[in-house]
C-alpha positions in Angstrom: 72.1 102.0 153.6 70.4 103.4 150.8 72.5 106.8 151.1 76.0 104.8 151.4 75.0 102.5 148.3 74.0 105.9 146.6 77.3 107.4 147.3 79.1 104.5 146.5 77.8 105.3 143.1 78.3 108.8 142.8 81.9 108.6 143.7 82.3 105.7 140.9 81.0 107.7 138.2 82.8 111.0 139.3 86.0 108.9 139.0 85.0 107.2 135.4 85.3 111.1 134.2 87.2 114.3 134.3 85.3 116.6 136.7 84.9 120.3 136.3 83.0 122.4 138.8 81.2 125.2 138.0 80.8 127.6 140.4 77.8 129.7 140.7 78.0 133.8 141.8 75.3 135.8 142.7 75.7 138.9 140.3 73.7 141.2 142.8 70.7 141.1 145.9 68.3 143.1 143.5 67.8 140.1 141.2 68.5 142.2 138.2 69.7 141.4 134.8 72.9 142.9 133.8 74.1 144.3 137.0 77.3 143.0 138.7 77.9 144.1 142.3 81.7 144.2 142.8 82.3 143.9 146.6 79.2 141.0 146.3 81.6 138.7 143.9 84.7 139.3 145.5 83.1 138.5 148.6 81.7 135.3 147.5 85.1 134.1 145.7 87.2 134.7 149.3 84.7 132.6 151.0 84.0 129.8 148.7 87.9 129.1 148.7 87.9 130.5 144.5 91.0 132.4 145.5 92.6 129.7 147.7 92.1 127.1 145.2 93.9 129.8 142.5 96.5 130.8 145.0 97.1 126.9 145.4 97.6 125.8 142.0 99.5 128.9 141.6 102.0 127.9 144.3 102.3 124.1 143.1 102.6 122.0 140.0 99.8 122.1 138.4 100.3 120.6 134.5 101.7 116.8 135.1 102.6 114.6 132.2 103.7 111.1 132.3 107.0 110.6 130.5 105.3 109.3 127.3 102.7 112.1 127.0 105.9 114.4 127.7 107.3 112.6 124.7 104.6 112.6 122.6 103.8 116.4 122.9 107.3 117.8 122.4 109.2 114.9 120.6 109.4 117.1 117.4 112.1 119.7 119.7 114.4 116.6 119.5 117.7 117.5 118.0 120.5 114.9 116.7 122.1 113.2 119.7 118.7 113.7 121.8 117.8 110.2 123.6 115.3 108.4 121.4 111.6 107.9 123.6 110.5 108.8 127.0 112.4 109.3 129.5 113.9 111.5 132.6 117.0 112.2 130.3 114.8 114.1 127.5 112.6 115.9 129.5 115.3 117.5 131.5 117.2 118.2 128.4 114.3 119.8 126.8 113.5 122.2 130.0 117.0 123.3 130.6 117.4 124.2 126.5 114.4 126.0 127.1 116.1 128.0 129.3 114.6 126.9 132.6 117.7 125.0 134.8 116.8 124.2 138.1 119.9 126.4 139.7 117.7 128.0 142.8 116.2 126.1 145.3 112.5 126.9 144.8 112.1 125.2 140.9 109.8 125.5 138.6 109.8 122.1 137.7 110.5 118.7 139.3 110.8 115.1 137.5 109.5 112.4 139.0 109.6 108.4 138.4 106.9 108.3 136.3 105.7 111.8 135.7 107.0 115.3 134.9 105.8 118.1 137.3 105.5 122.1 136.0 103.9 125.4 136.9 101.7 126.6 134.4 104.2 129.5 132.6 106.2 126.6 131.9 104.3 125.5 129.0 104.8 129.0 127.3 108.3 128.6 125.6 107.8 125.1 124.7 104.4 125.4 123.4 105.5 128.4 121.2 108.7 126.8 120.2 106.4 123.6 118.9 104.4 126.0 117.0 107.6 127.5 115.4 108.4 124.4 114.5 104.9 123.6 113.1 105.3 126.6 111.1 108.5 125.7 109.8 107.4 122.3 108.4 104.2 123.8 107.1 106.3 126.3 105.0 108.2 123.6 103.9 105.7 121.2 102.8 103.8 124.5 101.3 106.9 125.2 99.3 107.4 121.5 98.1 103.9 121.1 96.9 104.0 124.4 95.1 106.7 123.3 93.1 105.0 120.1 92.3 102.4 121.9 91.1 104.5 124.3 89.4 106.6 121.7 87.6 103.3 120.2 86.7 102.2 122.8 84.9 105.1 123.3 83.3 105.4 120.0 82.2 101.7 120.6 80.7 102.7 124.0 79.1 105.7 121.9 77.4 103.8 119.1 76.0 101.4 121.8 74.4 103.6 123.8 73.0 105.5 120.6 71.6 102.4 119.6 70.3 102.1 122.6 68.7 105.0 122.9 67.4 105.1 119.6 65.5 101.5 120.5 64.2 102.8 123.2 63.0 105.7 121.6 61.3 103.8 119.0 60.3 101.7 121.2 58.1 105.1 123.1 56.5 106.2 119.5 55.3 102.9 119.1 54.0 102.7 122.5 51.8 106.4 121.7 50.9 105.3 118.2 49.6 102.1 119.7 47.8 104.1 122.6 46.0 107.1 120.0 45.1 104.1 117.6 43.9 102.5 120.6 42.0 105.9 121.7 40.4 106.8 117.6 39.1 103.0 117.7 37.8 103.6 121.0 35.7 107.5 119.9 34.8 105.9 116.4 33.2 102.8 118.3 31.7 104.9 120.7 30.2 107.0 117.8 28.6 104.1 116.2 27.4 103.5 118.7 25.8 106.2 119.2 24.5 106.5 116.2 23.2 102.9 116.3 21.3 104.4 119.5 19.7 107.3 117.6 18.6 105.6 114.6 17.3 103.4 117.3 15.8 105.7 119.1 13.9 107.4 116.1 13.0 104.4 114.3 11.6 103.6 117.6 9.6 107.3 117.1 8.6 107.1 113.6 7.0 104.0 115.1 5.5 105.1 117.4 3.6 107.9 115.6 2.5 105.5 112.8 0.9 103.6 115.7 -0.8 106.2 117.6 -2.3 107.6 115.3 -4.8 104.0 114.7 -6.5 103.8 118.6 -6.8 107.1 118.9 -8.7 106.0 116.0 -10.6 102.5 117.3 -11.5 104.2 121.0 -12.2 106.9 119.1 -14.6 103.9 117.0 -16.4 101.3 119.4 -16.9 101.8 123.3 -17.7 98.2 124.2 -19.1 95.2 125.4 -17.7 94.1 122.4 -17.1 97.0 121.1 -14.8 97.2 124.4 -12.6 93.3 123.3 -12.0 94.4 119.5 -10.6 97.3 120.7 -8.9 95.0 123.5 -6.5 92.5 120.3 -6.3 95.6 118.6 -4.9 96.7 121.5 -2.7 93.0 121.7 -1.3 92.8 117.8 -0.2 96.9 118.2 0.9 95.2 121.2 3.3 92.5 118.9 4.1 94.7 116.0 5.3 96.9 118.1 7.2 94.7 120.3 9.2 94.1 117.6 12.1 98.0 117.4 12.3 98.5 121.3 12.6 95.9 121.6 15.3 
């Protein structure tokens, strides 16, 4: 009872889990490292049913998907027209455009109800075709993202040298307004003085006409010594009066 209950058990937990058995070979009867005895191996292969087992699986249908997992796997060799989801219809139109038809009698593959049933070689073209397809999208996508980047930077090189640019004009405009600032300072320095050298002259102008009248006068009235001595007293305080003006 207690072997049975223990079995019971083993069985459950070796169906909860994908087996794999390892098989053990004895390398050699001289229990030493490194040393493989040929005829020894082969011998234990041919009797522990190794080569059966390989000859086996060779001769049947080893790889078995279900329709979905089918789908699921090879879904991105659908071309336009292809039935949409799994079913009997896409796989056999995806085997026979991978070049394997089922014209002779002994098949490499067979479809089933609910499953799809090849030999191992099978997988080869379609496993590289998905891969050339992989690589395809991945060039693709690499290509798109390069020129996002690309126009990224681009966009970023623009907007600096625009910047640049307008710095750049910006600072022209500037020195044109300082120079044209500069030139209207000079042009209304220059007229005012100008016009203090006008109103200059022309004070010095209205001078001397006051003055002269009173020399004629004093020359007309007094022609001794004693008048020529007044009249350079005159001249002296005349000078006097208008020195500010003529500076």
């Amino acid at each position: 009872a207690q072997f049975q209950s223990s079995l019971s058990e083993l069985i459950i937990a070796i169906e909860a889990t994908e087996s794999q058995f390892v098989r053990c070979m004895k390398p050699n009867n001289d229990k030493v490292n490194g040393k493989f005895d040929t005829n020894l191996i082969l011998h234990q292969l041919k009797t522990s049913g190794v080569i059966d087992a390989i000859n086996a699986r060779h001769h049947g249908y080893a790889i078995r998907f279900t329709h979905p997992e089918f789908f699921e796997r090879y879904s991105n060799l659908m071309e336009e027209g292809d039935p949409v989801g799994p079913s009997s219809k896409f796989t056999r139109l995806l085997m026979e455009r991978a070049g394997k038809s089922r014209t002779d009698g002994v098949t490499d593959w067979q479809i089933g109800n609910t499953r799809v049933f090849m030999k191992p070689w099978i997988l080869k073209p379609l496993d590289l075709a998905i891969e050339a397809k992989i690589q395809e999208a991945v060039v693709i996508i690499q290509s798109v993202v390069q020129c996002l980047l690309f126009g990224k930077k681009l966009k970023t090189a623009l907007i600096k040298k625009k910047e640049l640019m307008d710095k750049e004009e910006r600072e022209v405009q500037r020195k044109k307004i300082l120079k044209t600032k500069k030139e209207l300072e000079e042009k209304e320095r220059s007229k005012e003085e100008q016009q203090k050298i006008r109103s200059k002259k022309q004070m010095i102008k209205n001078a001397s006409k006051k003055t002269s009248p009173v020399k004629v006068n004093i020359r007309k009235a007094n022609s001794s010594p004693s008048s020529k001595n007044e009249e350079k007293i005159i001249n002296s305080r005349e000078n006097k009066d208008l020195a500010p003006l003529i500076k």
